[in-house]
HTML snippet that shows the backbone in 3Dmol.js (N, CA, C, O; Angstrom):
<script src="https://3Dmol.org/build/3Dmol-min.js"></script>
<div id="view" style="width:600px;height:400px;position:relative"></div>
<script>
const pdb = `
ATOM      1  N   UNK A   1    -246.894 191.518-135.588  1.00  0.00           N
ATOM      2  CA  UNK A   1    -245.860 192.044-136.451  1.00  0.00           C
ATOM      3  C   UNK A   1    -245.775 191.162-137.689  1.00  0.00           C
ATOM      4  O   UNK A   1    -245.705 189.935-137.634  1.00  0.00           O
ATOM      5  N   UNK A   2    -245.789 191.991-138.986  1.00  0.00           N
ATOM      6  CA  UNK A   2    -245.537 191.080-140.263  1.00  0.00           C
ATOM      7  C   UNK A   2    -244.466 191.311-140.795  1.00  0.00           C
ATOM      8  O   UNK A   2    -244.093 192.380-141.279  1.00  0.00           O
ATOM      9  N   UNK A   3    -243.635 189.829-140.707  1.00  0.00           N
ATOM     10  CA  UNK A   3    -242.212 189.656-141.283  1.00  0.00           C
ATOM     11  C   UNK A   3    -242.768 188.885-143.014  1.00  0.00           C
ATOM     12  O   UNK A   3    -243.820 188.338-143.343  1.00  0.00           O
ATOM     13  N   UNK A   4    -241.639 189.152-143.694  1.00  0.00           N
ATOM     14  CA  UNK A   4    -241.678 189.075-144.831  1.00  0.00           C
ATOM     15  C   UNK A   4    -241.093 187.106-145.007  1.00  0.00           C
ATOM     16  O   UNK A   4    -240.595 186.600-144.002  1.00  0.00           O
ATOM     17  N   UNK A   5    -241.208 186.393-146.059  1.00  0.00           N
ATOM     18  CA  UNK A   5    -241.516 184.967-145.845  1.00  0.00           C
ATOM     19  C   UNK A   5    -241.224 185.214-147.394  1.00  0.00           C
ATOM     20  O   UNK A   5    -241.335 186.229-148.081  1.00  0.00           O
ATOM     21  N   UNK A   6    -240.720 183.635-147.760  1.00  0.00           N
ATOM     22  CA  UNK A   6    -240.618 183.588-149.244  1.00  0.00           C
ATOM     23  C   UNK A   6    -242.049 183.382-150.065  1.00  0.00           C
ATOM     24  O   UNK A   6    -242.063 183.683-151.259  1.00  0.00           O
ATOM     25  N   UNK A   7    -243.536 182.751-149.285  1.00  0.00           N
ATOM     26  CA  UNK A   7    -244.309 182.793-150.079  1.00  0.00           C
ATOM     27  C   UNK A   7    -244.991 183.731-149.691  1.00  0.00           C
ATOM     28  O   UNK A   7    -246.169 183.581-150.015  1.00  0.00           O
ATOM     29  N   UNK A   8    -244.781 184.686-149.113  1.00  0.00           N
ATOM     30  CA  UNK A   8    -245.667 186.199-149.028  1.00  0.00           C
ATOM     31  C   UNK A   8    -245.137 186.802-147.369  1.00  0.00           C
ATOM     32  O   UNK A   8    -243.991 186.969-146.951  1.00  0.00           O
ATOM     33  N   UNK A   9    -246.883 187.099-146.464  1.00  0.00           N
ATOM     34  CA  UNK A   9    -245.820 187.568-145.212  1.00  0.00           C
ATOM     35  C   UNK A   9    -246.726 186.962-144.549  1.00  0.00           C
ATOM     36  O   UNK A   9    -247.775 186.539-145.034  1.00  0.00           O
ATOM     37  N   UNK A  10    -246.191 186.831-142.725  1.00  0.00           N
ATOM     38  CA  UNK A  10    -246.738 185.776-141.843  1.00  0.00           C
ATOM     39  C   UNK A  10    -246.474 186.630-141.027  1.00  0.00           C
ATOM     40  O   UNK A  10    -245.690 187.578-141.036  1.00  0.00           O
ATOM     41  N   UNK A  11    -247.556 186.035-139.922  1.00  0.00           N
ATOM     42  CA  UNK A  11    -247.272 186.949-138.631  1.00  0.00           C
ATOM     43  C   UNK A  11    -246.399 186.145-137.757  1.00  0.00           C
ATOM     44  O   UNK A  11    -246.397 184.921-137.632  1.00  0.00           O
ATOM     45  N   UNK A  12    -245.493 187.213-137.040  1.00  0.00           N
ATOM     46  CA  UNK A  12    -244.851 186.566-136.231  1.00  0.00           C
ATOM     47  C   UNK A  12    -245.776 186.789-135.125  1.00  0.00           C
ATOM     48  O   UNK A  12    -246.437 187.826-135.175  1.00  0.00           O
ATOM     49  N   UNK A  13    -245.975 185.845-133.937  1.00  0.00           N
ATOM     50  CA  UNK A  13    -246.557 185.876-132.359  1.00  0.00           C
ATOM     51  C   UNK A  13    -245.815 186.408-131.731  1.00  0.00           C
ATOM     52  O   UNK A  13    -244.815 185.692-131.677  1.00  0.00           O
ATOM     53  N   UNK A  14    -245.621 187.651-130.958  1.00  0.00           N
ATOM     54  CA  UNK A  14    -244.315 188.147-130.407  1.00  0.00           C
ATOM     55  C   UNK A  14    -245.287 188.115-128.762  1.00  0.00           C
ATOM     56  O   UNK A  14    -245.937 189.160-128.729  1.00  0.00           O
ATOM     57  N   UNK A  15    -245.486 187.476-127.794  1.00  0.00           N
ATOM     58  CA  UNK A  15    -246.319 187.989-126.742  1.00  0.00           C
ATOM     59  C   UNK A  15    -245.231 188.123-125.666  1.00  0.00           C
ATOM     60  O   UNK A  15    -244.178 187.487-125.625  1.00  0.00           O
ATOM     61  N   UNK A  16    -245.691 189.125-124.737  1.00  0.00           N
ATOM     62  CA  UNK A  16    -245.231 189.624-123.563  1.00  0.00           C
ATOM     63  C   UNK A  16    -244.945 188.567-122.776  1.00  0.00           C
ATOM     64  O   UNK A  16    -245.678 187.859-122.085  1.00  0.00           O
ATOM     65  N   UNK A  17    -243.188 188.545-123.071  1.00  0.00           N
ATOM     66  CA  UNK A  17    -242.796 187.272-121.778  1.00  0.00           C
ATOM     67  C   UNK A  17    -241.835 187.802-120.763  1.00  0.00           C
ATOM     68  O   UNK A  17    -241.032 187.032-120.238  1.00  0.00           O
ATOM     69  N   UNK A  18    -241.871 189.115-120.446  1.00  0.00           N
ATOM     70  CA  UNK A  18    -240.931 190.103-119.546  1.00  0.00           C
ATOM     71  C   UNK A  18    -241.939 191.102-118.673  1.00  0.00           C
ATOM     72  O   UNK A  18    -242.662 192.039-119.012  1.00  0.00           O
ATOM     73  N   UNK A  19    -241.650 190.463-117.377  1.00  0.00           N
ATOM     74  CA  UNK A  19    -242.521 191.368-115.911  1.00  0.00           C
ATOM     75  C   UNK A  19    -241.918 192.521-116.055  1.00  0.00           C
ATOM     76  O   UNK A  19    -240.869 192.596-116.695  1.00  0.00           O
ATOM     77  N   UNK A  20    -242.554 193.708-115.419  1.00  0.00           N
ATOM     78  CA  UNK A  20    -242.406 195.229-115.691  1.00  0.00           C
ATOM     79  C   UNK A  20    -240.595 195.220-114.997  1.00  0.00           C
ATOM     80  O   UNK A  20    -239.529 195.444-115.570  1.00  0.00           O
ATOM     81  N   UNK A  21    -240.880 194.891-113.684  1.00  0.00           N
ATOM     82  CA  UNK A  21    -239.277 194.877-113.342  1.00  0.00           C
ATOM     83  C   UNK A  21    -238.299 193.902-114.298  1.00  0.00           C
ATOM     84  O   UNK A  21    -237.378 194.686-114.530  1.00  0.00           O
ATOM     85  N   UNK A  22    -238.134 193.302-114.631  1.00  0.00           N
ATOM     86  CA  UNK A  22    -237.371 192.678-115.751  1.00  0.00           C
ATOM     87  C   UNK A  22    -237.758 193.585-116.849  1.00  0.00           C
ATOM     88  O   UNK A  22    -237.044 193.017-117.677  1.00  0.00           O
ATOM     89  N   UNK A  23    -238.073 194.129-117.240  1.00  0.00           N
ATOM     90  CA  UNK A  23    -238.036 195.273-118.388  1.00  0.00           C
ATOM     91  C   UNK A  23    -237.859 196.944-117.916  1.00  0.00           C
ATOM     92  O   UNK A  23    -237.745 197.836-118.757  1.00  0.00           O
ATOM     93  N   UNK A  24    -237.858 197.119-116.890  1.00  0.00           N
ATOM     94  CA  UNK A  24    -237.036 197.976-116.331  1.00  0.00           C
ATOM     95  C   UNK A  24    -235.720 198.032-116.180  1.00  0.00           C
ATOM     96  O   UNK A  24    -234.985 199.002-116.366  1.00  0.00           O
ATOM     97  N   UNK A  25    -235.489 197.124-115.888  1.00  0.00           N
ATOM     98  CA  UNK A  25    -234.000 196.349-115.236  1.00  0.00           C
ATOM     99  C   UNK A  25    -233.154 196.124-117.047  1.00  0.00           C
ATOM    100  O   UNK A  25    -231.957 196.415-117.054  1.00  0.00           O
ATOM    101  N   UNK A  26    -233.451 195.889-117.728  1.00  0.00           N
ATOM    102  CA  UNK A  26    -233.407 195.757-119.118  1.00  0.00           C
ATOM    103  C   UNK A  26    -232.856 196.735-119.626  1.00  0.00           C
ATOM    104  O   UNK A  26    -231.707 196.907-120.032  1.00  0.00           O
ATOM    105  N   UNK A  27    -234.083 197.630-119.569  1.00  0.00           N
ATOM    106  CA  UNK A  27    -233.959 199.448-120.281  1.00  0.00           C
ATOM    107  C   UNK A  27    -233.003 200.050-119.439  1.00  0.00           C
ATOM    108  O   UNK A  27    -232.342 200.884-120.058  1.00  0.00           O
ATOM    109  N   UNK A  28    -232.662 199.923-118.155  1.00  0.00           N
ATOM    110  CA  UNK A  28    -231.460 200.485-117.349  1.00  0.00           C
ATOM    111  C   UNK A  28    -229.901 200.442-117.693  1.00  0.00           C
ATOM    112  O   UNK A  28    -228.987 201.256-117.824  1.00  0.00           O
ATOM    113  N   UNK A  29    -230.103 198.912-117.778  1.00  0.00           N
ATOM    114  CA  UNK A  29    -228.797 198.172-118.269  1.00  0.00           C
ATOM    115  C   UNK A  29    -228.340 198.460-119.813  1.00  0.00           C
ATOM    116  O   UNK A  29    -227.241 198.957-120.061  1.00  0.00           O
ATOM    117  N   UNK A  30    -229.147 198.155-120.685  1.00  0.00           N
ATOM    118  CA  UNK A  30    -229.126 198.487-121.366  1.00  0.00           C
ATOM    119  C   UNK A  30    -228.182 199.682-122.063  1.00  0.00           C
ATOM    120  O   UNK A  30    -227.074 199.633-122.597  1.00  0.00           O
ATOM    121  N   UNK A  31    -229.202 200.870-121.795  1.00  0.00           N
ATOM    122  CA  UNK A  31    -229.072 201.757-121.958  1.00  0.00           C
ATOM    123  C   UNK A  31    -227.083 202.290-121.009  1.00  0.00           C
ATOM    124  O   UNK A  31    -226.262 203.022-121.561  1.00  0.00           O
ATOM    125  N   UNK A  32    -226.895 201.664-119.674  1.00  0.00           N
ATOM    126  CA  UNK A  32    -225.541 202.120-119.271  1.00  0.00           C
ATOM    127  C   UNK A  32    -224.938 201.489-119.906  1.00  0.00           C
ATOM    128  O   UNK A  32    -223.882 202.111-120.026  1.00  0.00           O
ATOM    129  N   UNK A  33    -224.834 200.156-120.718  1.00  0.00           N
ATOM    130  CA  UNK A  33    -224.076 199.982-121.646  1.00  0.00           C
ATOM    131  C   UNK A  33    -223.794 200.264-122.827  1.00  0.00           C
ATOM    132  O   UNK A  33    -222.706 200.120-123.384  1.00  0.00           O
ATOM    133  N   UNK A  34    -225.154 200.840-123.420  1.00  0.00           N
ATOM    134  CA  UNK A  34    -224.872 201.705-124.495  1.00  0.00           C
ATOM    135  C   UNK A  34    -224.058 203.053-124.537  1.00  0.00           C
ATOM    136  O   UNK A  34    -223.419 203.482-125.498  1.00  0.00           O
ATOM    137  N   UNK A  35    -224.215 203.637-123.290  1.00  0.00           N
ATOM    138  CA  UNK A  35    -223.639 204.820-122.947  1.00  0.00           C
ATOM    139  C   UNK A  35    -222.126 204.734-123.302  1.00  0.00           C
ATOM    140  O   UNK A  35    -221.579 205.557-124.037  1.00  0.00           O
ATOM    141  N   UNK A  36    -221.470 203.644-122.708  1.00  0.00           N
ATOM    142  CA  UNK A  36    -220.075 203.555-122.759  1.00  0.00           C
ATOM    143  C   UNK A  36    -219.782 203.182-124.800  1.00  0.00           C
ATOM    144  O   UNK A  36    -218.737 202.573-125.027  1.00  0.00           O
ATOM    145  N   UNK A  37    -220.366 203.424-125.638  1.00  0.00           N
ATOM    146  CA  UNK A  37    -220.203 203.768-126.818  1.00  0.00           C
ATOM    147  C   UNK A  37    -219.914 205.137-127.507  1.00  0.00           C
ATOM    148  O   UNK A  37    -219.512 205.463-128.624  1.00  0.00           O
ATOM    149  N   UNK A  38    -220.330 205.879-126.247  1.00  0.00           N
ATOM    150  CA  UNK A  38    -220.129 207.611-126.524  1.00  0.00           C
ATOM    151  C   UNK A  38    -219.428 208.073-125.250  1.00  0.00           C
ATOM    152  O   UNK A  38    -218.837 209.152-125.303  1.00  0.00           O
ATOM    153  N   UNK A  39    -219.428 207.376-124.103  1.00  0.00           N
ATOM    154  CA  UNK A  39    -218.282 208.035-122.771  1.00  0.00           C
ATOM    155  C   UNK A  39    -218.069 206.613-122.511  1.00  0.00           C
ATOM    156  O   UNK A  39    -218.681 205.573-122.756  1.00  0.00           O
ATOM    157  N   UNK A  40    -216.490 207.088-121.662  1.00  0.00           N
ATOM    158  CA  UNK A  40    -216.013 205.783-121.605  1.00  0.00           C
ATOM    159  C   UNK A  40    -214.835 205.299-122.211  1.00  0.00           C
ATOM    160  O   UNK A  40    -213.936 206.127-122.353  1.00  0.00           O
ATOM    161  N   UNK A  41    -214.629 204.125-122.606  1.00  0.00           N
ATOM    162  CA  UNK A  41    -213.443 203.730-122.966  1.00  0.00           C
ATOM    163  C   UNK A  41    -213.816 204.103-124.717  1.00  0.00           C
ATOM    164  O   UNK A  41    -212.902 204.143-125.541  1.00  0.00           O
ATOM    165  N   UNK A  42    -215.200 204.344-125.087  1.00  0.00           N
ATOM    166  CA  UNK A  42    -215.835 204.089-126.601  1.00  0.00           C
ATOM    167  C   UNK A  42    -215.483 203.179-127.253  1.00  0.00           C
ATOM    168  O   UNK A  42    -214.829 203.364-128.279  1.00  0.00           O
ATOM    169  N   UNK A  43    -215.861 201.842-126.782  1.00  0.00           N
ATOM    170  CA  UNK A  43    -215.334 200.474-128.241  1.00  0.00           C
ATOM    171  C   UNK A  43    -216.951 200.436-128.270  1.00  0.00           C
ATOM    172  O   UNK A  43    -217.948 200.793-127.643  1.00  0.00           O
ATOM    173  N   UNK A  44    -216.555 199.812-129.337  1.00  0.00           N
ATOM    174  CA  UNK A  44    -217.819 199.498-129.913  1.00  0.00           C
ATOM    175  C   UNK A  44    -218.449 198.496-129.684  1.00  0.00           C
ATOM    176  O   UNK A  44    -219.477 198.388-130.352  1.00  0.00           O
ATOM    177  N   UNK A  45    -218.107 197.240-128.581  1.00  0.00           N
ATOM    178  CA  UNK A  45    -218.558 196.302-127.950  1.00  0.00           C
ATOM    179  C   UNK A  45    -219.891 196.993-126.968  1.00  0.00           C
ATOM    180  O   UNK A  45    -220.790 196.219-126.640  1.00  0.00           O
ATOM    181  N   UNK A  46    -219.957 198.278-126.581  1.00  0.00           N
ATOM    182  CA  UNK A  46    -221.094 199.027-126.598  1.00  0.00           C
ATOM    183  C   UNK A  46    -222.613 198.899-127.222  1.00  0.00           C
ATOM    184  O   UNK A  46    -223.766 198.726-126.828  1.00  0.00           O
ATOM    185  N   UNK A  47    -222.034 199.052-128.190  1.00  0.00           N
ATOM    186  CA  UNK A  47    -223.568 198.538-128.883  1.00  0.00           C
ATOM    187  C   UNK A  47    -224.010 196.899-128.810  1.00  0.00           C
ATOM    188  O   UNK A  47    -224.529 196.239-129.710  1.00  0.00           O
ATOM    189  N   UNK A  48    -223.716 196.554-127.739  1.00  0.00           N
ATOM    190  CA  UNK A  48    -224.321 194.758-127.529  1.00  0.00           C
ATOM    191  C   UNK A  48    -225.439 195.348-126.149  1.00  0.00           C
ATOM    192  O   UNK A  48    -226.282 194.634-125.606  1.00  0.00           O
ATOM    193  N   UNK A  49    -225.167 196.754-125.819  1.00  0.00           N
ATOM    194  CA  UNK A  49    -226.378 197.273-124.939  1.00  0.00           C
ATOM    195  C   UNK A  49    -227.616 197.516-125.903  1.00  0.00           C
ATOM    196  O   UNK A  49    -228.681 197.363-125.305  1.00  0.00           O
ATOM    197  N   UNK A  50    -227.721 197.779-126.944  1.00  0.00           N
ATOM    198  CA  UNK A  50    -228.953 197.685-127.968  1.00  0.00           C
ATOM    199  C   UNK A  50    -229.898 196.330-127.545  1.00  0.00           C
ATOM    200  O   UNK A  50    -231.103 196.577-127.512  1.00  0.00           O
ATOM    201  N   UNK A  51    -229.601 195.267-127.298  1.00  0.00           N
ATOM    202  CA  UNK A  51    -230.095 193.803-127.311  1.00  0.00           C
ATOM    203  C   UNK A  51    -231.085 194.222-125.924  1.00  0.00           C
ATOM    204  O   UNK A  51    -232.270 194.512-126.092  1.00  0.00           O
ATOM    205  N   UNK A  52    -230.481 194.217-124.615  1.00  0.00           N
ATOM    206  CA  UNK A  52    -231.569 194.282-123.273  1.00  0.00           C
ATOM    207  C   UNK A  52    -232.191 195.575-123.704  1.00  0.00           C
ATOM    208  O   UNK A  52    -233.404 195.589-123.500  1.00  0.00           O
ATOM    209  N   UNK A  53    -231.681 196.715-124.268  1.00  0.00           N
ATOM    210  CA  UNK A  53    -232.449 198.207-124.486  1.00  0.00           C
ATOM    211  C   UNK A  53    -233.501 197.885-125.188  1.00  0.00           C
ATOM    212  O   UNK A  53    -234.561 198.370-124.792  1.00  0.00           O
ATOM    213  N   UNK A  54    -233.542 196.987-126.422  1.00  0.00           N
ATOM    214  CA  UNK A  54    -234.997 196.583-127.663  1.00  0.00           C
ATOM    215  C   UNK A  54    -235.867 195.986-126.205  1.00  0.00           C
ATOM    216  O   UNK A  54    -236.710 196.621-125.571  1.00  0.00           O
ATOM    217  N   UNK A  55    -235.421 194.731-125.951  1.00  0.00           N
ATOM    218  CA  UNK A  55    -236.026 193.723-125.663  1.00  0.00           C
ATOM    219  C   UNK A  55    -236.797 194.290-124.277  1.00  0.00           C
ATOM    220  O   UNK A  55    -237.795 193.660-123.927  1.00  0.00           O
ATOM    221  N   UNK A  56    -236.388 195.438-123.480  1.00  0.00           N
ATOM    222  CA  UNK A  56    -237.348 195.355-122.627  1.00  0.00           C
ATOM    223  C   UNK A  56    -238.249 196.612-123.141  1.00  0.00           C
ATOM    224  O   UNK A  56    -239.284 196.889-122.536  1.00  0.00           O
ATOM    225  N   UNK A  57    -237.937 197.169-123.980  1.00  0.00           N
ATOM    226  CA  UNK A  57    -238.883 198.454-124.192  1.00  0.00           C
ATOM    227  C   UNK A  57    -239.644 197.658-125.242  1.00  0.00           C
ATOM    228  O   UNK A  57    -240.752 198.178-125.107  1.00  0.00           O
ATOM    229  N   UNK A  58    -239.767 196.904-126.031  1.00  0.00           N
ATOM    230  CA  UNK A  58    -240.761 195.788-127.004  1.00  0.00           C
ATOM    231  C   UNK A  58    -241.316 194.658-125.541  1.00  0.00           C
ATOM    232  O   UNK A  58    -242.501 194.431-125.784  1.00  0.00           O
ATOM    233  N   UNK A  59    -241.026 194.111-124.554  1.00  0.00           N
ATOM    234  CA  UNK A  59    -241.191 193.190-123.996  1.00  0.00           C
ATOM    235  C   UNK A  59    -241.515 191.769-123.913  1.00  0.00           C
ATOM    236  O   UNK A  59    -242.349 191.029-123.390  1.00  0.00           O
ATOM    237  N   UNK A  60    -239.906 191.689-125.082  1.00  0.00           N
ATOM    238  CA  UNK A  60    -240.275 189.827-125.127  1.00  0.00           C
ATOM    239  C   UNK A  60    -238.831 189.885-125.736  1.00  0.00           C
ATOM    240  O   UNK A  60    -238.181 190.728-126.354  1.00  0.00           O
ATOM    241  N   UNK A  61    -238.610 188.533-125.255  1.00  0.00           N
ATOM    242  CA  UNK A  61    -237.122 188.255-125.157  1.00  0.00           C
ATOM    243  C   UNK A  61    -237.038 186.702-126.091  1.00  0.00           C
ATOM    244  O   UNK A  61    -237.691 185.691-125.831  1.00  0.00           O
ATOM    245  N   UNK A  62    -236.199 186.847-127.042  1.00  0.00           N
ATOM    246  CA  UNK A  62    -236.434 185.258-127.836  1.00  0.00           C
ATOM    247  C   UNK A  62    -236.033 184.071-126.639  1.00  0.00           C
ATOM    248  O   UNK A  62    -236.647 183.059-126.300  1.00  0.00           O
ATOM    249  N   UNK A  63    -235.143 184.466-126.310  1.00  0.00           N
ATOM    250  CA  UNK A  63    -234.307 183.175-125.503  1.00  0.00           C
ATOM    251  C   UNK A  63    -235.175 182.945-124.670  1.00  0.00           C
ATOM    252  O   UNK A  63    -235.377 181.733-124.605  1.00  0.00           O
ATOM    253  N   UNK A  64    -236.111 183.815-123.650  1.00  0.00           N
ATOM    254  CA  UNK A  64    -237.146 183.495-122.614  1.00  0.00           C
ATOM    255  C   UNK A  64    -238.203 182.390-123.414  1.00  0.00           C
ATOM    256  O   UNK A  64    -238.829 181.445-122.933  1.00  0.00           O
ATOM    257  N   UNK A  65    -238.140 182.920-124.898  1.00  0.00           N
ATOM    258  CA  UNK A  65    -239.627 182.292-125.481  1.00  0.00           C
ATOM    259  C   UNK A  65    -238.717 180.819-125.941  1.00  0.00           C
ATOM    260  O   UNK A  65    -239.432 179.836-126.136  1.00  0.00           O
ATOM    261  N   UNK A  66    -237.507 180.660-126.086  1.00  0.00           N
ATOM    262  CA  UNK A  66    -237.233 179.172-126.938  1.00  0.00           C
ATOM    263  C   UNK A  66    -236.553 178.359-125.268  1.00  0.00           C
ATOM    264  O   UNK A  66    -236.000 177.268-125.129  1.00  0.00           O
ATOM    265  N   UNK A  67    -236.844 179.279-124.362  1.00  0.00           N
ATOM    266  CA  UNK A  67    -237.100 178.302-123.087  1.00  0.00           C
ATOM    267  C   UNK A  67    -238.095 177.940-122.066  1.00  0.00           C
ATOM    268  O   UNK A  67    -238.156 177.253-121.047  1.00  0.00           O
ATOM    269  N   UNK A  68    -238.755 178.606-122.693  1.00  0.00           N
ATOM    270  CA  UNK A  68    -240.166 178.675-121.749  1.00  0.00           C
ATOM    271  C   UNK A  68    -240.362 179.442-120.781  1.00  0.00           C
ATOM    272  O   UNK A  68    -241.162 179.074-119.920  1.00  0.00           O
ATOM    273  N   UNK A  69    -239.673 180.755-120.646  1.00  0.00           N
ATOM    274  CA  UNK A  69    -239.418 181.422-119.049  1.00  0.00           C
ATOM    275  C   UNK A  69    -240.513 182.405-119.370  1.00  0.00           C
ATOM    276  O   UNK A  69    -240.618 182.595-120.582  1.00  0.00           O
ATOM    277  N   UNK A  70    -241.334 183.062-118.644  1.00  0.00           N
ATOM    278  CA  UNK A  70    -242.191 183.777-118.584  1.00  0.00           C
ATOM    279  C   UNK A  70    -242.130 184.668-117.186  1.00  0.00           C
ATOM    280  O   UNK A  70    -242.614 184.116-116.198  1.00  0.00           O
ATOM    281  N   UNK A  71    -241.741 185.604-117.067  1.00  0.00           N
ATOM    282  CA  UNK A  71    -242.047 186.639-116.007  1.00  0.00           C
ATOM    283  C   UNK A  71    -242.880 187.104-115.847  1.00  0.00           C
ATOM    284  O   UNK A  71    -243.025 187.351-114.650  1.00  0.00           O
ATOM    285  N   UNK A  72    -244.061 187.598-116.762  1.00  0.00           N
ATOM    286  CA  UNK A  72    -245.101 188.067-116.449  1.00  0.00           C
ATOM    287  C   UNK A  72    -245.785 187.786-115.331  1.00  0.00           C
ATOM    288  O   UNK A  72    -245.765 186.590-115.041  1.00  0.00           O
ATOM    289  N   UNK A  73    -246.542 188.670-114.413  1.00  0.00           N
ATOM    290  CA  UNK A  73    -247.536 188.072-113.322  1.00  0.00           C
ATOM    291  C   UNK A  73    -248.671 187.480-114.214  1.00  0.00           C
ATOM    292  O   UNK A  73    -248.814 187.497-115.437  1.00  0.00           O
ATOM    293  N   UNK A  74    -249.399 186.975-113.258  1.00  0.00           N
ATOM    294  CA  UNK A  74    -250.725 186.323-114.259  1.00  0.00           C
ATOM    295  C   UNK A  74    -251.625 187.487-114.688  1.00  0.00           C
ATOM    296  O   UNK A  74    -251.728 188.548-114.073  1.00  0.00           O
ATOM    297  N   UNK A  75    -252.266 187.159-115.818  1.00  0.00           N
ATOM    298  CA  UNK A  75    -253.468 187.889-116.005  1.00  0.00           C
ATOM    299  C   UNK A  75    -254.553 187.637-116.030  1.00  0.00           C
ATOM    300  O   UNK A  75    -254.829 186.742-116.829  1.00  0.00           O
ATOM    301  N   UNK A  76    -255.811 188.273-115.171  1.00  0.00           N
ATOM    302  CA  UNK A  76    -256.739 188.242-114.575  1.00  0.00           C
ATOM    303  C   UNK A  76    -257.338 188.660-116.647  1.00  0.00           C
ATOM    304  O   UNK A  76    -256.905 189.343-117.575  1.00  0.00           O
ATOM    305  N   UNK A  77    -258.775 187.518-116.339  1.00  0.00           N
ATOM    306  CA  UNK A  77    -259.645 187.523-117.300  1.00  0.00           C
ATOM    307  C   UNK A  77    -260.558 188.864-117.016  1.00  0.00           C
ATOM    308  O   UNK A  77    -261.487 189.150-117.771  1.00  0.00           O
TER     309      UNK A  77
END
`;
const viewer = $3Dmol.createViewer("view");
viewer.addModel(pdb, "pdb");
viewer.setStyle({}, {cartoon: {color: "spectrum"}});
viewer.zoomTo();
viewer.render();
</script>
């Protein structure tokens, strides 16, 4: 992915640090918390379900990457 930079653009490294179930589990949650933005009580504290909804349907999570957590199973060469 190319983000924009003051002396031109750079790639960001975005790699897969979320196992399929942790990005399932993500897009689930997610998504029932987004729901309660349109049924429900409707506040708009709702849309903080956007955050697990991106992050497991893209599959990488910043906070996993600025701690080192990796879910992925291994991958075979």
């Amino acid at each position: 992915m190319l983000i924009p930079t003051r002396l031109g653009w750079e790639v960001l490294n975005m790699k897969t640090n979320e196992g399929t179930i942790d990005r399932v589990l993500r897009v689930l949650v997610g998504a029932g918390i987004l729901s309660l933005a349109f049924i429900g009580p409707q506040t708009s504290w709702a849309y903080f379900g956007l955050v697990p909804l991106l992050t497991g349907l893209v599959g990488f999570c910043p906070l996993y990457a600025m701690f080192g957590i990796n879910t992925c199973g291994v991958r075979k060469a």
